[in-house]
DRENTORKOL-3810 file (N, C-alpha, C; in nm, 4 decimals):
REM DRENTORKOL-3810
@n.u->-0.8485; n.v->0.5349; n.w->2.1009; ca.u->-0.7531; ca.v->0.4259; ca.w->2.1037; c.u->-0.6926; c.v->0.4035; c.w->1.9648
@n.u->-0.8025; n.v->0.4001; n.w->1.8383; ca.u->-0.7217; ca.v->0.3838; ca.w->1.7579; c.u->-0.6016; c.v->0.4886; c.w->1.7053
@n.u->-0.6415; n.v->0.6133; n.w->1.6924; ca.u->-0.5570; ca.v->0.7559; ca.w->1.6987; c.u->-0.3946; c.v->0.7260; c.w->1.7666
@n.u->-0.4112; n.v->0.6794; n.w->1.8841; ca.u->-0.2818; ca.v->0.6347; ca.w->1.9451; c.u->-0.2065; c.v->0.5253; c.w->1.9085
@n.u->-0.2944; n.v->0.3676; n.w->1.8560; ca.u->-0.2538; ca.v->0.2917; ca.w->1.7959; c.u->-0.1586; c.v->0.3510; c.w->1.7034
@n.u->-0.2101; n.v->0.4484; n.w->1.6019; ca.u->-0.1998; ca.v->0.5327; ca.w->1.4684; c.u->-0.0800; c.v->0.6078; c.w->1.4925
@n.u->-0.0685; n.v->0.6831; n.w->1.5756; ca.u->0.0125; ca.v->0.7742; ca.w->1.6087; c.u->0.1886; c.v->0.6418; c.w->1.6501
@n.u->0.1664; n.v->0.5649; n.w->1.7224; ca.u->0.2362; ca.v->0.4714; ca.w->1.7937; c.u->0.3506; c.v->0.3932; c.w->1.6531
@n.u->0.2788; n.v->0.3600; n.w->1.5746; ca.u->0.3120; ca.v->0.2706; ca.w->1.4485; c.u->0.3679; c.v->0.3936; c.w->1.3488
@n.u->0.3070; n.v->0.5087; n.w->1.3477; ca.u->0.4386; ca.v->0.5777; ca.w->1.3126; c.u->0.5376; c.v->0.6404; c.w->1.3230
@n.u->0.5133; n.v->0.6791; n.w->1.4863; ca.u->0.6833; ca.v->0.7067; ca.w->1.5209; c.u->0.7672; c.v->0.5927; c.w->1.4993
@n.u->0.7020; n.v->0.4737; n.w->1.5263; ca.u->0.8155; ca.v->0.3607; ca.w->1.4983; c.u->0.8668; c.v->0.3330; c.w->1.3669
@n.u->0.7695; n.v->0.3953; n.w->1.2851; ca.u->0.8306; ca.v->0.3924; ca.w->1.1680; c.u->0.9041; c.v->0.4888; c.w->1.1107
@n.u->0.9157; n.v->0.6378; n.w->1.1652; ca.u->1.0038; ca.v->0.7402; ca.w->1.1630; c.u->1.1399; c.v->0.6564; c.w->1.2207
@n.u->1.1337; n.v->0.5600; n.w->1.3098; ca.u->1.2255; ca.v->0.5205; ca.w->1.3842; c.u->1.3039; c.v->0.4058; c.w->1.3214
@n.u->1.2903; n.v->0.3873; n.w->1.1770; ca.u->1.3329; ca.v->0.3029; ca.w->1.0918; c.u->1.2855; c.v->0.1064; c.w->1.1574
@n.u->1.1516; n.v->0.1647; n.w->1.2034; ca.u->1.1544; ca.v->-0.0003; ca.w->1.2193; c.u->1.0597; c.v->-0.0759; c.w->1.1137
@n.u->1.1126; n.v->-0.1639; n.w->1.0264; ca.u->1.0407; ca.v->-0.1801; ca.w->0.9106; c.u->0.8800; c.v->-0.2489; c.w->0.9125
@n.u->0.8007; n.v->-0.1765; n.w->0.8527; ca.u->0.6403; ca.v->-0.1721; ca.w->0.8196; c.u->0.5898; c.v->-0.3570; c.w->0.8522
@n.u->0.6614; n.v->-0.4463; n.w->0.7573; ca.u->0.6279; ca.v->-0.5863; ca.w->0.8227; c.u->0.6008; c.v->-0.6310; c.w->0.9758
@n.u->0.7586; n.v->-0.5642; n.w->1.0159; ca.u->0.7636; ca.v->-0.6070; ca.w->1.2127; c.u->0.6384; c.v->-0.5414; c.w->1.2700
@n.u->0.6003; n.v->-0.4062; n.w->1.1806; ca.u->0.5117; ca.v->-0.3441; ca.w->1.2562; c.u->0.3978; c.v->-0.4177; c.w->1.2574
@n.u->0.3433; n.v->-0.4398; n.w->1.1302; ca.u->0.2312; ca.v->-0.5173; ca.w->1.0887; c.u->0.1940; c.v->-0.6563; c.w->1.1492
@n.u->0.3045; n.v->-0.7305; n.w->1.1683; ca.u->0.3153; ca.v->-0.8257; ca.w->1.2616; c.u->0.2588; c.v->-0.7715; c.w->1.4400
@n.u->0.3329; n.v->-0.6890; n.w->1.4767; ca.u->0.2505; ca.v->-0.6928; ca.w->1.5873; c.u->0.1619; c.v->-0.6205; c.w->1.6218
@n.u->0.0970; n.v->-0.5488; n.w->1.5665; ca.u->-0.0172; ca.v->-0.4727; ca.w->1.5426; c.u->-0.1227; c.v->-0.5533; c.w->1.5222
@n.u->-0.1021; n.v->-0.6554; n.w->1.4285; ca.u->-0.1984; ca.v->-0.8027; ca.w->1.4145; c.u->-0.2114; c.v->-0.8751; c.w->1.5277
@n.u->-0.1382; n.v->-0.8842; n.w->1.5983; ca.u->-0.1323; ca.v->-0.9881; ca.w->1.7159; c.u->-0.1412; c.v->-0.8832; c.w->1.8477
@n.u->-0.2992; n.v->-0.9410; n.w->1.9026; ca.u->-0.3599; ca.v->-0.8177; ca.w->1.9986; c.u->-0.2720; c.v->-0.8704; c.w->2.1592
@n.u->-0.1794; n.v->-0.9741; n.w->2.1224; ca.u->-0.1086; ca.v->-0.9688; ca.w->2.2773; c.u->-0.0002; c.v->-0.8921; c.w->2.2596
@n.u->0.0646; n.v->-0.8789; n.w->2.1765; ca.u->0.1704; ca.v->-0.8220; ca.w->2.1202; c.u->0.1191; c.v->-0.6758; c.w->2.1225
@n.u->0.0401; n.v->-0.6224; n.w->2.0680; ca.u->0.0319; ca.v->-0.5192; ca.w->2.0809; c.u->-0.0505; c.v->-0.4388; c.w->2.2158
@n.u->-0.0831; n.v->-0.4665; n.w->2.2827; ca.u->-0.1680; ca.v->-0.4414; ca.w->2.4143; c.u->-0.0069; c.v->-0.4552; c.w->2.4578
@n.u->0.1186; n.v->-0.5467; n.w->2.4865; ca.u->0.2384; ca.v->-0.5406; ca.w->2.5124; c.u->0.2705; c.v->-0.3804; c.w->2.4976
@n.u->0.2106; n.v->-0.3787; n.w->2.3569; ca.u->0.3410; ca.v->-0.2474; ca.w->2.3264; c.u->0.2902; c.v->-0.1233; c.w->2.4218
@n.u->0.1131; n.v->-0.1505; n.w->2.3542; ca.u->0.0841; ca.v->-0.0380; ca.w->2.4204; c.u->0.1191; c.v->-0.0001; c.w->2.6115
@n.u->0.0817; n.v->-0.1130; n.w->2.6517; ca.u->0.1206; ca.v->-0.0494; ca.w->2.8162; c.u->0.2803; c.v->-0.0480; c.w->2.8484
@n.u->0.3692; n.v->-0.0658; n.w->2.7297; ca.u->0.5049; ca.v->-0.0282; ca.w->2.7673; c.u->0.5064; c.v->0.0952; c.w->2.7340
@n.u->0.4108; n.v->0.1167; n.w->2.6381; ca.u->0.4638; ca.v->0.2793; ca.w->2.5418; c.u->0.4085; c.v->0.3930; c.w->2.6593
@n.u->0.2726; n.v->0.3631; n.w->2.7456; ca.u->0.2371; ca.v->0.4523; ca.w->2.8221; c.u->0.3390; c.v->0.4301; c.w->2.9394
@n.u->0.3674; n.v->0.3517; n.w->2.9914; ca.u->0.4241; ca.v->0.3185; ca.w->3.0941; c.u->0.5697; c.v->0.4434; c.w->3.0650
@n.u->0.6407; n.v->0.4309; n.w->2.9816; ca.u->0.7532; ca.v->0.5215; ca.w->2.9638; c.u->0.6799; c.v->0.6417; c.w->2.9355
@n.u->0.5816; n.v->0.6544; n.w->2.8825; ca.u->0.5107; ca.v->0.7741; ca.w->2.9245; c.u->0.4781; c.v->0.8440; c.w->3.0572
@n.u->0.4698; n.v->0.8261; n.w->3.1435; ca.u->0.4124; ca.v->0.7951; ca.w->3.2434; c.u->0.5928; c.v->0.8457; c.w->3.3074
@n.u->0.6557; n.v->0.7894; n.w->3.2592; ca.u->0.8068; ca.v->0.8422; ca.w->3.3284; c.u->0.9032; c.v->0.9519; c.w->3.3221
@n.u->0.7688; n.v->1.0192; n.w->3.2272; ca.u->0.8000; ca.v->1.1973; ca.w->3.1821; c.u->0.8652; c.v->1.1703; c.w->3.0438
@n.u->0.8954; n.v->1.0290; n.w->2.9536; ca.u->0.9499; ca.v->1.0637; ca.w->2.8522; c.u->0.9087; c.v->1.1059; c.w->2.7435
@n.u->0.9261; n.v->1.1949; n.w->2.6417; ca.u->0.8975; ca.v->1.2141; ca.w->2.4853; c.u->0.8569; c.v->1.1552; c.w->2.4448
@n.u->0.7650; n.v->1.1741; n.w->2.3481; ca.u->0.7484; ca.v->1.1380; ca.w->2.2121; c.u->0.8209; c.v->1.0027; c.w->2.1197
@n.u->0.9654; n.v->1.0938; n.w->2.0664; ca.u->1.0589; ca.v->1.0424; ca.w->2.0401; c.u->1.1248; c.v->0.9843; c.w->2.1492
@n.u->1.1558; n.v->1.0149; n.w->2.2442; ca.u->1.2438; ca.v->0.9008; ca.w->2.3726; c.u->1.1870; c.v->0.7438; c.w->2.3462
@n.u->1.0562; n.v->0.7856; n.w->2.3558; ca.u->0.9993; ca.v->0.6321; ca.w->2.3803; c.u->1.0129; c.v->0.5818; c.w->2.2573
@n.u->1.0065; n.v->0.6434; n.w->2.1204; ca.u->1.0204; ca.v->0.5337; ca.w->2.0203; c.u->1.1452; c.v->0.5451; c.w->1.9497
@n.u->1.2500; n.v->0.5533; n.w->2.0456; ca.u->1.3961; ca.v->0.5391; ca.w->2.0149; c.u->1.4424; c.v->0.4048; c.w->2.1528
@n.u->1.3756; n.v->0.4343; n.w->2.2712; ca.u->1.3589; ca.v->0.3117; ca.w->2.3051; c.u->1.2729; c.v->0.1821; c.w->2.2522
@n.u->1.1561; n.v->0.2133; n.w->2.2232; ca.u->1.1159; ca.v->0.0632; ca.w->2.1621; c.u->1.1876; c.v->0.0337; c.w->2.0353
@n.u->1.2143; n.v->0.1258; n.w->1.9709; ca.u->1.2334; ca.v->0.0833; ca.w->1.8098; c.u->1.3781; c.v->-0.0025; c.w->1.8713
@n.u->1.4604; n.v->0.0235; n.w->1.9378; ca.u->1.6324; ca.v->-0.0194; ca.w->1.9611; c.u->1.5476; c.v->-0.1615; c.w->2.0256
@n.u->1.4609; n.v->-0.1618; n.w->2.1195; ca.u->1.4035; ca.v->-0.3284; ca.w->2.1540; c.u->1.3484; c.v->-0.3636; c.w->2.0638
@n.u->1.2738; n.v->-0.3601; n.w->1.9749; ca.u->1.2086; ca.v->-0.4464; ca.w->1.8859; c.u->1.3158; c.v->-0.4894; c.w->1.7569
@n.u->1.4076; n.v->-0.4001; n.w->1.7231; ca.u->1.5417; ca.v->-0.4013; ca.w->1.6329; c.u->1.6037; c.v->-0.5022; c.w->1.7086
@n.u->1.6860; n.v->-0.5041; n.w->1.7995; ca.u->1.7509; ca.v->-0.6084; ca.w->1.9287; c.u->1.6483; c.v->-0.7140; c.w->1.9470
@n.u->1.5519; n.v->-0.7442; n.w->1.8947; ca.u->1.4363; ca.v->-0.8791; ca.w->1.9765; c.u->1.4546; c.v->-0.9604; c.w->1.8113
@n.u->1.4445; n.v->-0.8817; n.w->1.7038; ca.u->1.4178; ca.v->-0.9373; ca.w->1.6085; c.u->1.5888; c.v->-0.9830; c.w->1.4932
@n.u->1.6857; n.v->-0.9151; n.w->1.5707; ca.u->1.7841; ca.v->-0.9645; ca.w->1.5145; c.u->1.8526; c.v->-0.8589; c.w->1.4274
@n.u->1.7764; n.v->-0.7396; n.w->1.3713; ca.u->1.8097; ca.v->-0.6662; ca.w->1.2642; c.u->1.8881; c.v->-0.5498; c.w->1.2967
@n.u->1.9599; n.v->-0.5221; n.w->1.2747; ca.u->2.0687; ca.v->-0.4426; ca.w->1.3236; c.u->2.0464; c.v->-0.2881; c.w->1.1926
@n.u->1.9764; n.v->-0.2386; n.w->1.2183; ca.u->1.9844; ca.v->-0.1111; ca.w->1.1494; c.u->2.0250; c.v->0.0714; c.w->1.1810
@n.u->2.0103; n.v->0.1274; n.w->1.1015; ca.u->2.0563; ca.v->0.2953; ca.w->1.1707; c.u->1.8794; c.v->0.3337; c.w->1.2264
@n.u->1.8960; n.v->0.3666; n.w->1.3464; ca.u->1.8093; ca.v->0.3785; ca.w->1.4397; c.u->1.7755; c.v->0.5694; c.w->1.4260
@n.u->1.8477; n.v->0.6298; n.w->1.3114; ca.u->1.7935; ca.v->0.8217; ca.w->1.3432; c.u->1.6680; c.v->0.7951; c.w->1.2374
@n.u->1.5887; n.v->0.9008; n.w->1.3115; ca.u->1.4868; ca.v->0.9309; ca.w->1.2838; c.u->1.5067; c.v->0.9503; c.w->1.1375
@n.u->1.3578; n.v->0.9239; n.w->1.0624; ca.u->1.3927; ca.v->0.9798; ca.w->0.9195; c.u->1.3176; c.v->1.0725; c.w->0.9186
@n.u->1.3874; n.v->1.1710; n.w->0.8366; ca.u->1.3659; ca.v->1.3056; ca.w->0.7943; c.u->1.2227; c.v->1.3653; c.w->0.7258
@n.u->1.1766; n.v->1.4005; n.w->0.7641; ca.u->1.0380; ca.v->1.4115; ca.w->0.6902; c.u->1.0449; c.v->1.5717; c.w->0.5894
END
């Protein structure tokens, strides 16, 4: 579980969603038990990797107000 937690928090952060928002709900175990059964759930619907955290990152960007460039960063 934690591995996936792990794995989860950094595609979103490849996904330009900034480390605070993350930290915020990663701290807060309703919030994140949220994320997690959305993140499997689109799993679960045959999507990627990246699909799913180009969808959450665009909802959690859109929930929180911040309007940023959503491409992946380059590693």
């Amino acid at each position: 579980m934690e591995i996936e937690k792990l794995n989860i928090y950094n595609c979103l952060r490849d996904f330009n969603v900034p480390a605070a928002i993350l930290d915020e709900i990663f701290a807060n175990e309703k919030d994140l038990d949220i994320l997690i059964d959305g993140w499997r759930d689109l799993k679960n619907t045959g999507l990627k990797h990246d699909e799913i955290a180009d969808k959450v990152s665009k909802l959690i960007m859109s929930e929180t107000g911040l309007d940023t460039d959503h491409n992946p960063v380059e590693k």
